[in-house]
N, CA, C and O of each residue as an XYZ file, in Angstrom:
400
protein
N     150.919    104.645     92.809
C     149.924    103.788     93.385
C     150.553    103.065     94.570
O     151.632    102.472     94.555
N     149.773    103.193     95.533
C     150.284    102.772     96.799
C     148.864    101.442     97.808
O     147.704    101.785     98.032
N     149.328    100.355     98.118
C     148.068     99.735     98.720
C     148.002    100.695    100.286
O     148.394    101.746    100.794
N     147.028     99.185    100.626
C     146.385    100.603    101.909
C     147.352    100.849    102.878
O     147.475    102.016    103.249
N     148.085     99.968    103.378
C     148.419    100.292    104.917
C     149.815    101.213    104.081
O     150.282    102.199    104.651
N     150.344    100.779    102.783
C     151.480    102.154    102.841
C     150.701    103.540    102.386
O     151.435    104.488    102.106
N     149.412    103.711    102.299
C     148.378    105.043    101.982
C     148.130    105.423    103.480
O     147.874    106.626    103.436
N     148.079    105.036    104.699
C     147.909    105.784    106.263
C     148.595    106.896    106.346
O     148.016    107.953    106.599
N     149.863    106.841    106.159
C     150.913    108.324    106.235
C     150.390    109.180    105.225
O     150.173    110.357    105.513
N     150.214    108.853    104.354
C     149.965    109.609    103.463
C     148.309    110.361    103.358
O     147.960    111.232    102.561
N     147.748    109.914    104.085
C     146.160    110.292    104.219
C     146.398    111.537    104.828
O     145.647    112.510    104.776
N     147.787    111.439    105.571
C     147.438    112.479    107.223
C     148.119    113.946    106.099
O     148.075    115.141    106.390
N     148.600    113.433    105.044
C     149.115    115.019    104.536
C     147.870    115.893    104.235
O     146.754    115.391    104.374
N     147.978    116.876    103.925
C     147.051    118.097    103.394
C     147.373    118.272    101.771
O     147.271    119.394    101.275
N     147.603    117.601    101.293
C     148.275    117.945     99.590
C     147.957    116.360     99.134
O     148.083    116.256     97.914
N     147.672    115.406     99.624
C     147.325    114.166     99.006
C     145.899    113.453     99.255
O     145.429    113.050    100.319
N     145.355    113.417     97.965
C     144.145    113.084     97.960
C     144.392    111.348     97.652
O     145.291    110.892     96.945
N     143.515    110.680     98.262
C     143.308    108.610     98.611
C     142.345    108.442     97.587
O     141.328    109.125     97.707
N     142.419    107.788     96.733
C     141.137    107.538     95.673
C     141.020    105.598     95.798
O     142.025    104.888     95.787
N     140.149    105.267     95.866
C     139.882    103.831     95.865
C     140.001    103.955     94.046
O     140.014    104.852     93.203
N     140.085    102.188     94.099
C     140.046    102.112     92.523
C     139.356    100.368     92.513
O     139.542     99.434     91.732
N     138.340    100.527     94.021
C     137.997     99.208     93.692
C     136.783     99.010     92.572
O     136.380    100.030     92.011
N     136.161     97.672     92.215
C     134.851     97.575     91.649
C     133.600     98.048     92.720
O     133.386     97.621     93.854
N     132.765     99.205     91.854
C     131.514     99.360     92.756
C     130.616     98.132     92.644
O     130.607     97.324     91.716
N     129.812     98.127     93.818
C     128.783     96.734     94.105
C     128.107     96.877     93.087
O     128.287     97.817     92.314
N     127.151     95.902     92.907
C     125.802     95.595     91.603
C     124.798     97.073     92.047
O     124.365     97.876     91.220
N     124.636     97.134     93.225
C     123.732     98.460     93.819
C     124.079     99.463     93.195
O     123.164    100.194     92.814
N     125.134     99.757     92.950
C     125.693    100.998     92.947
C     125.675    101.409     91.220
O     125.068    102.287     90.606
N     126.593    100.387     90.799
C     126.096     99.973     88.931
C     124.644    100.319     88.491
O     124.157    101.032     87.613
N     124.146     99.487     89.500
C     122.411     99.625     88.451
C     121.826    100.907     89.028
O     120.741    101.194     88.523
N     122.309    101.832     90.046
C     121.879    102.958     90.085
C     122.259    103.656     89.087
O     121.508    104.341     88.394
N     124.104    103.466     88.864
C     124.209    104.407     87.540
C     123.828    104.489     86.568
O     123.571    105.501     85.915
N     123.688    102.990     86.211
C     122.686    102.827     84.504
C     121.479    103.756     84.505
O     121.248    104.674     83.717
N     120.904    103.426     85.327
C     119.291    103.833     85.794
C     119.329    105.379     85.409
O     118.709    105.944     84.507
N     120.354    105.990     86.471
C     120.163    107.416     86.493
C     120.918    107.606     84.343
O     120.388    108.157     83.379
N     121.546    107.253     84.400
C     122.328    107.339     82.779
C     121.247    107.348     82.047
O     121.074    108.354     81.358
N     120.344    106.378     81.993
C     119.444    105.844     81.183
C     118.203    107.641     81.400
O     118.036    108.635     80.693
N     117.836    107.338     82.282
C     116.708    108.675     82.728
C     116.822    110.116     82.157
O     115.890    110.858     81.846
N     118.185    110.364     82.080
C     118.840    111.761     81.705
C     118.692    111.543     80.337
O     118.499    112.534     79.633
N     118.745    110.432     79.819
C     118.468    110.397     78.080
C     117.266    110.292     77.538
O     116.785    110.367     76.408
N     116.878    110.088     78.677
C     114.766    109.946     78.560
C     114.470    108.689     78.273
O     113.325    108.694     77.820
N     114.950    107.484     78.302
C     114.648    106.067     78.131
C     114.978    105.484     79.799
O     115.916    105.541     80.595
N     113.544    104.889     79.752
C     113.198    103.858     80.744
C     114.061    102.555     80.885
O     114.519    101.805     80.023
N     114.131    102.532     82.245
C     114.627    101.103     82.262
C     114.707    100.466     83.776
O     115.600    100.865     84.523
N     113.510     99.200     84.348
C     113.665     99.012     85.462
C     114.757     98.577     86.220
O     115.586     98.053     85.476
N     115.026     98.577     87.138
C     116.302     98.799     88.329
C     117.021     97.150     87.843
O     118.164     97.036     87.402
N     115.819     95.700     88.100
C     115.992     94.745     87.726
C     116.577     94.865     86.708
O     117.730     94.434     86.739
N     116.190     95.355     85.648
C     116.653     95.295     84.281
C     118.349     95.719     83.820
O     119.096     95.337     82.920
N     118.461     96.588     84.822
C     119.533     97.721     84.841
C     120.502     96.523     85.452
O     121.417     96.110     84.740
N     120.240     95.814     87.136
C     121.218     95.168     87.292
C     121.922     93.673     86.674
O     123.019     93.171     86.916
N     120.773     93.199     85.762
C     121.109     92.283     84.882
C     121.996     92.679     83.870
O     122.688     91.744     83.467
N     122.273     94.127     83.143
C     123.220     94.246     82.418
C     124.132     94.758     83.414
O     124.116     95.816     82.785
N     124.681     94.933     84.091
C     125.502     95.283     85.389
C     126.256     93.495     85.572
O     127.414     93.079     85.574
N     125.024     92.893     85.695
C     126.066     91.592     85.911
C     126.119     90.676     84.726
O     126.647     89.586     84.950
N     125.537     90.965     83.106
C     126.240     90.664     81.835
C     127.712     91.190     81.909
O     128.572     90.316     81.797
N     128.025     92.129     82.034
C     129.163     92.759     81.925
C     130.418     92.805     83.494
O     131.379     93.520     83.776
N     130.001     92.098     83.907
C     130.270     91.597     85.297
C     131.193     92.969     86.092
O     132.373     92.954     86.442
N     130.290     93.980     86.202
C     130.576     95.152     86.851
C     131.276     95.834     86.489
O     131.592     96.666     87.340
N     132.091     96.020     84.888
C     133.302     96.703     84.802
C     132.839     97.410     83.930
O     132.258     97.027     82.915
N     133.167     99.014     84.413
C     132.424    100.104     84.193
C     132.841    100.645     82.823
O     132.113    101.589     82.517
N     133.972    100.309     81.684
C     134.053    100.577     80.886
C     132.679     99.642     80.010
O     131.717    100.186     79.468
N     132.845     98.681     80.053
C     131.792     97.775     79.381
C     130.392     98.454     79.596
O     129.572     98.749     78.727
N     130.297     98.655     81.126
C     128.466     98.855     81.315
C     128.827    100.270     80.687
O     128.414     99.967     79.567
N     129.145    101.202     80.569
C     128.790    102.672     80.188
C     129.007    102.406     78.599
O     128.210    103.005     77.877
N     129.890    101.663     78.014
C     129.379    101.688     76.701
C     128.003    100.770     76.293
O     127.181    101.174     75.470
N     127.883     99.392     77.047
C     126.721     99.222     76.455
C     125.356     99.908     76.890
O     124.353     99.638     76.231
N     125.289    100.550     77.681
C     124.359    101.210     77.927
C     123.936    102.554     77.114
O     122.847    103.129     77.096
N     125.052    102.841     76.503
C     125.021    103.894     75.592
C     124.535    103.117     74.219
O     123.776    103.405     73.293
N     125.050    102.412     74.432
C     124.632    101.409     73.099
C     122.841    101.333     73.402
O     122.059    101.887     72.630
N     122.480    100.739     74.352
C     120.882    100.850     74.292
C     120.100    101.667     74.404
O     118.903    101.501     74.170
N     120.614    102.703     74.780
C     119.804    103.918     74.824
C     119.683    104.420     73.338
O     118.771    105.027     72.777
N     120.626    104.069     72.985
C     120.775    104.499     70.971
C     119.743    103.586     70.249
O     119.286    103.802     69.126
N     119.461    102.604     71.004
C     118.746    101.461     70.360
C     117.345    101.714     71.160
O     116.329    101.847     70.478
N     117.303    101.748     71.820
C     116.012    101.839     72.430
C     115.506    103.209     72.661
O     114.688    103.262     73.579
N     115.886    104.816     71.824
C     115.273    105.745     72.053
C     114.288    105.957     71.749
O     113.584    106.571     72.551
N     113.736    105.575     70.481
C     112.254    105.973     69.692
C     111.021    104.996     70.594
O     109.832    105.225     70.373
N     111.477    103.791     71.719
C     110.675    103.488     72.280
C     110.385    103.590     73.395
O     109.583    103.010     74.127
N     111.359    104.680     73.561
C     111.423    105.222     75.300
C     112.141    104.194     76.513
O     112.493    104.558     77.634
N     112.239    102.859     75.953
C     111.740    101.726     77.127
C     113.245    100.789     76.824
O     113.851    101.243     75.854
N     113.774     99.854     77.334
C     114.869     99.297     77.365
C     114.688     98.154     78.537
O     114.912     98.107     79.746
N     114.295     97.481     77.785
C     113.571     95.588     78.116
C     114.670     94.709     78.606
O     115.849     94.971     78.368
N     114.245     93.540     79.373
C     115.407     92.509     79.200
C     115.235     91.954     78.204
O     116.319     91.409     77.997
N     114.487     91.673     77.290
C     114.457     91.138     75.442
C     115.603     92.316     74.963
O     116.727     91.937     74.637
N     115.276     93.650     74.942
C     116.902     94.239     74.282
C     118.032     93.554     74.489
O     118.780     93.093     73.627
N     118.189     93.473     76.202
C     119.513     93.327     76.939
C     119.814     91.684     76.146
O     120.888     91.571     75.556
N     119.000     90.657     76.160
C     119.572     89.706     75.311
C     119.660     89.386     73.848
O     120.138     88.436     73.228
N     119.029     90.516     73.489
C     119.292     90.548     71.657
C     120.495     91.323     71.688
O     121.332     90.961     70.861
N     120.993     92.847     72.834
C     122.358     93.807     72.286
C     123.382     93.542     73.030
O     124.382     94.201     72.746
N     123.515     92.585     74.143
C     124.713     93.030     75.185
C     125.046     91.457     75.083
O     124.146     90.619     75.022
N     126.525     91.100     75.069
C     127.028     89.871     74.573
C     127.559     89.843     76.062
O     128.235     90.780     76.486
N     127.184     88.549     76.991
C     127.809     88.244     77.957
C     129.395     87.709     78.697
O     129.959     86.614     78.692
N     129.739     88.959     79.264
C     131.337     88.657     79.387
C     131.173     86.905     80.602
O     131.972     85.968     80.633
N     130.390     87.003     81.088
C     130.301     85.419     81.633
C     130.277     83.892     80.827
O     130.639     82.792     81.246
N     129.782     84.235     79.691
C     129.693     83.360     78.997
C     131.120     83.227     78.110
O     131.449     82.078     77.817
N     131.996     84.341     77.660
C     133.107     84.708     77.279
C     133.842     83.470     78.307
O     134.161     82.377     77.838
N     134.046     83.823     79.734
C     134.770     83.621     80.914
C     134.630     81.674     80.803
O     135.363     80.739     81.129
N     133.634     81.773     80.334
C     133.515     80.061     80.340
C     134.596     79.474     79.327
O     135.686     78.921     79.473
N     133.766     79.859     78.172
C     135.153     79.641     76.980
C     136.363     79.746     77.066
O     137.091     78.861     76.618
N     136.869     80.888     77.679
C     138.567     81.032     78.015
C     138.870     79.473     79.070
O     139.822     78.694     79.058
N     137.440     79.492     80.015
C     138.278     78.275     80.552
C     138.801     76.942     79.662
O     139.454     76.053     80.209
């Protein structure tokens, strides 16, 4: 692992691939839920999607399991509410307070 300005030389080779490893934006999150959610056949509006995106304050191990988690919970009704999102997904913000 190398930061950016010592990754320039190394861009220019032909044998080394540059991978970011930053956090994707809230946009980008609640697209993935969205599309995640769709492929399993349960609904879920974009709003809805980026509110658990920022319960879990963007970190993609958290959102892909709880989202798997609601789709398990919310299949027989097709649909995945913000009433789910605050009865199944425990807020890492509210966590963040307490540690303080």
């Amino acid at each position: 692992m190398v930061n950016e300005k010592e990754s320039e030389p190394l861009k220019k080779l032909s044998c080394v691939s540059v991978v970011s490893c930053k956090k994707a934006d809230s946009s980008t999150v609640s697209r993935w839920i969205k599309g995640t959610c769709e492929r399993a056949g349960v609904k879920i509006e974009l709003q809805t999607a980026s509110l658990l995106a920022e319960y879990c304050l963007l970190d993609m191990v958290r959102v892909s399991t709880e989202t798997e988690k609601l789709i398990s919970y919310a299949i027989k009704k097709g649909e995945i509410t913000k009433e789910d999102l605050d009865l199944m997904v425990y807020r890492d913000t509210e966590y963040k307070i307490y540690e303080m």
